[in-house]
C-alpha positions as a printed NumPy array, in Angstrom:
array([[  0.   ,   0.   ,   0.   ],
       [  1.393,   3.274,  -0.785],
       [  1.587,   6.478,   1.733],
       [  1.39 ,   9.165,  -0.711],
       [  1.731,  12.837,   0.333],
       [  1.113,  16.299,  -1.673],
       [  3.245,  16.948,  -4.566],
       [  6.306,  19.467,  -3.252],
       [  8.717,  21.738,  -4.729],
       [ 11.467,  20.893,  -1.929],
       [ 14.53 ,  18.315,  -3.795],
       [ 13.028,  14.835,  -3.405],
       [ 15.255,  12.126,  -1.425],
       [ 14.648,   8.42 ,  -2.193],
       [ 15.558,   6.112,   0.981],
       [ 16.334,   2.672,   0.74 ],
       [ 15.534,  -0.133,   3.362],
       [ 13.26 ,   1.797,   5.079],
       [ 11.325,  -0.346,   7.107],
       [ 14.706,  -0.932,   8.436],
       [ 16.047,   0.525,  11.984],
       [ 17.954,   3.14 ,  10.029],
       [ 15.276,   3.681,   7.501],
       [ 12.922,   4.457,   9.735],
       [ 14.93 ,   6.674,  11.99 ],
       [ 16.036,   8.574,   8.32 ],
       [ 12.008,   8.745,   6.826],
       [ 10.638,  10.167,  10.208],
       [ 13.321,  12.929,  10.601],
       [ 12.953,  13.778,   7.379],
       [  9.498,  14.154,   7.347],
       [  9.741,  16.16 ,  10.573],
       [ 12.38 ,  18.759,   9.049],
       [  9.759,  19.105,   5.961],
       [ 12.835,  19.999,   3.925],
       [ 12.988,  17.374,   1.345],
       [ 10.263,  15.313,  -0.908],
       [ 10.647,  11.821,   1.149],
       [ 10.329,   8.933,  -1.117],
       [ 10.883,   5.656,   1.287],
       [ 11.634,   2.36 ,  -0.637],
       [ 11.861,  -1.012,   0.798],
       [ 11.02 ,  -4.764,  -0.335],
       [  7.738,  -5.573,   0.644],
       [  4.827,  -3.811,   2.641],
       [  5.268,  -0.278,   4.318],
       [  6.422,  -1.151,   7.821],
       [  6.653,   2.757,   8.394],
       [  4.098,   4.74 ,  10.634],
       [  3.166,   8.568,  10.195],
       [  2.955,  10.826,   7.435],
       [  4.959,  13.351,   5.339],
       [  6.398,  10.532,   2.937],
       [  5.192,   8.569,  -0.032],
       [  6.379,   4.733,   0.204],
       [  7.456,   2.878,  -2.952],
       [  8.075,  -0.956,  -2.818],
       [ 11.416,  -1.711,  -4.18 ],
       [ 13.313,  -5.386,  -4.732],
       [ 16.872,  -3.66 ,  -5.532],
       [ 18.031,  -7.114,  -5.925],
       [ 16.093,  -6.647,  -9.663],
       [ 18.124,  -4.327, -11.458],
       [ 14.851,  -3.811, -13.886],
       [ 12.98 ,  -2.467, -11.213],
       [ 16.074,  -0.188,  -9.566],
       [ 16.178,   1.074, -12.851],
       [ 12.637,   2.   , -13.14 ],
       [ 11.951,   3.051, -10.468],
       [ 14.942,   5.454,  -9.813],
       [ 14.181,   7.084, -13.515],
       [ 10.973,   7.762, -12.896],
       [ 11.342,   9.286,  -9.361],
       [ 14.915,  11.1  , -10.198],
       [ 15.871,  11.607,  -6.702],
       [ 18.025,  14.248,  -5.857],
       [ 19.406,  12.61 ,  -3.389],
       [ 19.442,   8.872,  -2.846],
       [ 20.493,   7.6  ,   0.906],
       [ 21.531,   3.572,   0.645],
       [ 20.143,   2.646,   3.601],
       [ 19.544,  -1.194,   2.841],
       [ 22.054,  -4.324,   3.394],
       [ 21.984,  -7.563,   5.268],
       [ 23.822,  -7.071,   7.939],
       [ 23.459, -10.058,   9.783],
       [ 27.696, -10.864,   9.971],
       [ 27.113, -14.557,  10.824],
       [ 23.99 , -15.047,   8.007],
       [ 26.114, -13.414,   5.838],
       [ 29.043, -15.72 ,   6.515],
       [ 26.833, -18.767,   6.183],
       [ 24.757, -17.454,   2.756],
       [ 27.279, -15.933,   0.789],
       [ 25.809, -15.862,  -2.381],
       [ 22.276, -13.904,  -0.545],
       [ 24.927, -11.363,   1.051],
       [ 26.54 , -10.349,  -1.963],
       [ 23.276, -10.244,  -4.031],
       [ 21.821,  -7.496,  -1.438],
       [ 25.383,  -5.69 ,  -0.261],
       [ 27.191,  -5.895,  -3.985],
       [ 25.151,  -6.424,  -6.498],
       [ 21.679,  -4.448,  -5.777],
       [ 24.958,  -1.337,  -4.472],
       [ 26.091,  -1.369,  -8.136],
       [ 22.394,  -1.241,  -9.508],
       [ 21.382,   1.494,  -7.837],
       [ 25.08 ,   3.534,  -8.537],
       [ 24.487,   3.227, -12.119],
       [ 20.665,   4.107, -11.765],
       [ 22.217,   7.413,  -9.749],
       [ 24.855,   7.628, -12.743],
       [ 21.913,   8.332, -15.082],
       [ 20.004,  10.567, -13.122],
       [ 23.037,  12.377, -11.598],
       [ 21.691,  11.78 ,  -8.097],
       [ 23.9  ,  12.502,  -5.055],
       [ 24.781,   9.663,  -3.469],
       [ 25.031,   8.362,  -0.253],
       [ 26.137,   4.863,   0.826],
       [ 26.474,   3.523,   4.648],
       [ 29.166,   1.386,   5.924],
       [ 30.25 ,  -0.384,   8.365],
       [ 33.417,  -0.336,  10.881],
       [ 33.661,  -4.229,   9.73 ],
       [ 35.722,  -3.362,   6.751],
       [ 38.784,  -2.495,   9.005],
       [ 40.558,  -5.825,  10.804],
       [ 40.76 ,  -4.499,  13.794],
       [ 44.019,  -4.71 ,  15.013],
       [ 44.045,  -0.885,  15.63 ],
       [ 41.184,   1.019,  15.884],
       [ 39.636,   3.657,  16.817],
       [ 39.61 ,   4.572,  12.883],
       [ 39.445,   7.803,  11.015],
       [ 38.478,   8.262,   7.806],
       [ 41.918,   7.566,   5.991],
       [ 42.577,   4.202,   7.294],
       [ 43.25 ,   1.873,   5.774],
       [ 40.65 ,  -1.52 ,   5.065],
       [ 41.439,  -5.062,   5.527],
       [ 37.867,  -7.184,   6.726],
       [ 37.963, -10.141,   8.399],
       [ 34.551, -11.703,   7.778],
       [ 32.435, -11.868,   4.472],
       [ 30.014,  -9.107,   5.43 ],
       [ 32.956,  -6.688,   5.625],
       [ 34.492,  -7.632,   2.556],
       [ 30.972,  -7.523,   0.655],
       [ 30.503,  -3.641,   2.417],
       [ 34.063,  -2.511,   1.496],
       [ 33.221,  -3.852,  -2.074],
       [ 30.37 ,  -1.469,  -2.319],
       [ 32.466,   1.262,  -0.663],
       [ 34.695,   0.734,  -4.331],
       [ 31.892,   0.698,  -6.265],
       [ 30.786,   3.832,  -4.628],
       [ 33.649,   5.901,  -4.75 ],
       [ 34.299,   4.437,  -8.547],
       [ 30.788,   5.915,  -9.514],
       [ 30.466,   8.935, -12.252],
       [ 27.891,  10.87 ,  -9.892],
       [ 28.507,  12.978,  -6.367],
       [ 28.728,  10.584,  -3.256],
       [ 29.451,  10.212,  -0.121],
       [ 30.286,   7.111,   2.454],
       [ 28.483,   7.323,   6.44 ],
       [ 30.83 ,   4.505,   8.303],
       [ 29.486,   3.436,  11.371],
       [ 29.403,   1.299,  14.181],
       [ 27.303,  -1.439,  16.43 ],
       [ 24.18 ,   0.758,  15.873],
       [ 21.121,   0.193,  18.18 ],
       [ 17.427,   1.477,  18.708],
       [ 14.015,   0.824,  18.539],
       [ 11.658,   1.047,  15.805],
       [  8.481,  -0.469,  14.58 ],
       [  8.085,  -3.739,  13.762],
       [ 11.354,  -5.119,  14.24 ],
       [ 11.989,  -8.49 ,  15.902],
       [ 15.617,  -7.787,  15.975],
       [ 17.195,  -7.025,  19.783],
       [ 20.298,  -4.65 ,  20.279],
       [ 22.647,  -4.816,  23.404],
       [ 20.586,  -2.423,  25.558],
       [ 17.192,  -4.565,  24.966],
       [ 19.498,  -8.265,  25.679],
       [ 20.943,  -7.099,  28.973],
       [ 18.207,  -5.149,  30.279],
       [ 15.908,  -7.898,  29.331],
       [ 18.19 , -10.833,  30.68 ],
       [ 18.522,  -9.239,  34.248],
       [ 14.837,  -8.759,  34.175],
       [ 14.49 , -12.529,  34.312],
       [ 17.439, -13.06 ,  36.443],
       [ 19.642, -14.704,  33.923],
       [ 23.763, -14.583,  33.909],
       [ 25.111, -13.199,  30.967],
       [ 28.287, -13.753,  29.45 ],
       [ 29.387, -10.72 ,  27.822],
       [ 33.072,  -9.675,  26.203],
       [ 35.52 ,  -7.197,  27.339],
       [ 38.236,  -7.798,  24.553],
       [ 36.206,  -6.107,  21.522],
       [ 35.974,  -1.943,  20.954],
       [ 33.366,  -0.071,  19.91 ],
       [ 31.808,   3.402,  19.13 ],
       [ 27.842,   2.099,  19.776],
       [ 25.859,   4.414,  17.984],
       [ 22.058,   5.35 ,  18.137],
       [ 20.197,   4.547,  15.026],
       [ 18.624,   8.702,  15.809],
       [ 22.465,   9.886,  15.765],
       [ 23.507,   7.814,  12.731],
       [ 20.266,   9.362,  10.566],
       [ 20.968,  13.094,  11.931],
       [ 24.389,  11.994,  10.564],
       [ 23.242,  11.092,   6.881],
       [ 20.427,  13.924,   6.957],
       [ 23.368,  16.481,   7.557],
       [ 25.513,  14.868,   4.554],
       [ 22.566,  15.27 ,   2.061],
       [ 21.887,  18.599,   2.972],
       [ 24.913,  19.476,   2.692],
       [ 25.509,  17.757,  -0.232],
       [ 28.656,  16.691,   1.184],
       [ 31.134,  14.284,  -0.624],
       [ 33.966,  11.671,   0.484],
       [ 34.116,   9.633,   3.595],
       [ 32.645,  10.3  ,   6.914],
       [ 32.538,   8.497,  10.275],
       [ 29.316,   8.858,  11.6  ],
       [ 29.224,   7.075,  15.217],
       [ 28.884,   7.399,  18.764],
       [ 31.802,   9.35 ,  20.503],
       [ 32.225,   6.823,  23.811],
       [ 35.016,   4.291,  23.357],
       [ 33.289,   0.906,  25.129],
       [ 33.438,  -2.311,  25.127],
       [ 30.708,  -4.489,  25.424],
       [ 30.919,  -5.829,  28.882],
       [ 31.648,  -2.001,  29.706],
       [ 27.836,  -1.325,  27.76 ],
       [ 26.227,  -4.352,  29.899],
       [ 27.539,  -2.72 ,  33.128],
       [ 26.351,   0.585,  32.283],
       [ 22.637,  -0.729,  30.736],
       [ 22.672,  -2.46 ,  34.411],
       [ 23.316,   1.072,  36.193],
       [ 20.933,   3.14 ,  34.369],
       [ 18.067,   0.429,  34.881],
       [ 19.167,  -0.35 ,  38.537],
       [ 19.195,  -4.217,  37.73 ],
       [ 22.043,  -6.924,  39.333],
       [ 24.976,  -6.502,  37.734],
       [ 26.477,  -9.463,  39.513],
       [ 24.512, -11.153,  36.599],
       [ 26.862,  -9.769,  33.995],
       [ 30.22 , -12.515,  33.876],
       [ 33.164, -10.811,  31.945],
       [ 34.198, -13.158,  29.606],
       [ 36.566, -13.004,  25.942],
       [ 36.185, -13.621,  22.526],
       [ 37.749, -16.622,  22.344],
       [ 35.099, -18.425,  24.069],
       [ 32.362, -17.645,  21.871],
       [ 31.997, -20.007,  18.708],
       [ 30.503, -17.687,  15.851],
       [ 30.817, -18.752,  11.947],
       [ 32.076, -14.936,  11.268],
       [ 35.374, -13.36 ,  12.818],
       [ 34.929, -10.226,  14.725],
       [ 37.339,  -7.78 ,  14.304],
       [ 38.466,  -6.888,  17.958],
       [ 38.942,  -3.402,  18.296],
       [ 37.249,  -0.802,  15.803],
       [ 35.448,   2.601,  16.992],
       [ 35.622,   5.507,  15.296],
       [ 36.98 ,   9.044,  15.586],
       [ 34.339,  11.339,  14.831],
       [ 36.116,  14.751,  14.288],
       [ 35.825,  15.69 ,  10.874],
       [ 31.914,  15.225,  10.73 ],
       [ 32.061,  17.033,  13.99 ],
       [ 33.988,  19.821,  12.205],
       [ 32.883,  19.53 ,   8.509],
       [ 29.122,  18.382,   9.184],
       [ 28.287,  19.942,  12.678],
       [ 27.517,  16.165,  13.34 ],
       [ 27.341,  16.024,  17.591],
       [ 26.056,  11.948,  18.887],
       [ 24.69 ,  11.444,  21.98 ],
       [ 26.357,   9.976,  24.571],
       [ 25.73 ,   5.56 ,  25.391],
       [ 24.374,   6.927,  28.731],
       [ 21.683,   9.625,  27.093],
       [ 21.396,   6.639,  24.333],
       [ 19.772,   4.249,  27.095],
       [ 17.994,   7.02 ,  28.761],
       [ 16.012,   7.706,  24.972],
       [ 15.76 ,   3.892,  24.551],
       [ 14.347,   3.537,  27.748],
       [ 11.926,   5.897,  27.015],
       [ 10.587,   4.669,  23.781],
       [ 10.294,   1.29 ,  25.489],
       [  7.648,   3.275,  27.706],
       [  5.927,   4.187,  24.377],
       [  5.834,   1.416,  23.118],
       [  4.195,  -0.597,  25.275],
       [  1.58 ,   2.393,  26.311]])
């Protein structure tokens, strides 16, 4: 079914995966700002709620139908939202992960190509190994799993393309939006301690955690700006993930003699994490005015949609 909204005058913006956690973060703030025309594409059904959008159902695994589709709408601005992101699916279903992360990428860069659209791809801090992070934008990429290697191929294909674009890299992004069965770190601890279960959680692996609100203010600022090249778009606290348990714990007042530090190496997963990644986040700060929350205010806003949700 498709949400349509008054013709405008304001530069459209064509979203992909947006029944996504991203893509619904980016379609509501862009509705709310009222600044663009806010087309929101995804495969299937409109999983989206509100107004101030029209929704287009998209399979941009059929290059027929990217190229239809992006013709006829001629975004100004195209924000590629979608990807299967699932590092251990991925791993496992090769062939399905490079179909969505590679091949539907280069379908809708040469759709762009012919339209001239501006560009905008997100990324992941998987393509990096993780031997030193915290990143910035110039170093340098070496994945150690298949979903990396599948993102950092689109990245090429990206920065290869004959029309403006730009690359959001971010990391371990979490939130809460509709219709989603999958959980994020906040939602697993809180919701483990609730029920009085021991959790095993790492302390050898880095992160920048960002929320999925931060990383679309992030991508919002890049289109409007029309800015090009690379840009790390992530939280600004340097955690790890037993450090995230142990703070989820605090904020909710639950036992965090529940939480059992534990490593890496004891956890059998069919993709390799790359240990320490993060990212430094000055030159959005400084080129994009691009300012994240903190993890703490992150649980605070989670913990209040949680509210809202179930009221």
């Amino acid at each position: 079914m498709a949400i349509a909204t008054p013709k405008s005058t304001n530069p459209k913006i064509l979203i992909t995966g947006a029944n996504g956690l991203l893509g619904q973060k980016l379609v509501k703030q862009l509705a709310d700002e009222g600044k663009f025309e806010v087309i929101a594409t995804g495969k299937g059904p409109c999983r989206l709620i509100g107004d101030g959008f029209t929704y287009q159902s998209l399979d941009i695994t059929n290059e027929a139908e990217v190229n239809e589709v992006i013709s006829k709408i001629a975004p100004e601005t195209i924000i590629h939202s979608a990807a299967m992101t699932n590092v251990d699916e991925c791993e496992l279903n090769q062939e399905a992960c490079k179909k969505v992360n590679v091949n539907a990428t280069e379908y809708l860069v040469q759709a762009a190509e012919k339209v001239q659209s501006h560009f905008i791809f997100v990324s992941t801090d998987f393509i990096f190994s993780g031997e030193n992070g915290p990143y910035d934008e110039e170093a340098e990429a070496a994945p150690v799993n298949f979903y990396g290697e599948t993102k950092l191929i689109g990245e090429n294909l990206v920065k290869n393309s004959k029309t403006s674009w730009a690359i959001a890299r971010t990391v371990l992004v979490y939130g809460i939006a509709n219709d989603l069965s999958r959980s994020n770190i906040i939602l697993w601890v809180k919701n483990s301690l609730e029920a009085g279960k021991e959790i095993q959680v790492v302390d050898d692996q880095v992160r920048t955690p960002t929320l999925a609100e931060d990383l679309a203010a992030g991508c919002i600022l890049m289109a409007a700006q029309k800015a090009e090249g690379i840009f790390n778009i992530s939280g600004s606290d340097v955690l790890t993930p037993y450090q995230m348990a142990m703070m989820t714990a605090d904020f909710f007042e639950l036992n965090k003699d529940l939480i059992k530090k534990t490593d890496s190496i004891r956890f059998t997963q069919p993709a390799k994490r790359p240990l320490k990644t993060g990212f430094s986040i000055e030159k959005a700060r400084k080129q994009l005015g691009f300012e994240p929350k903190t993890f703490k205010e992150g649980i605070g806003i989670l913990s209040k949609q949680i509210i809202l949700a179930r009221s």
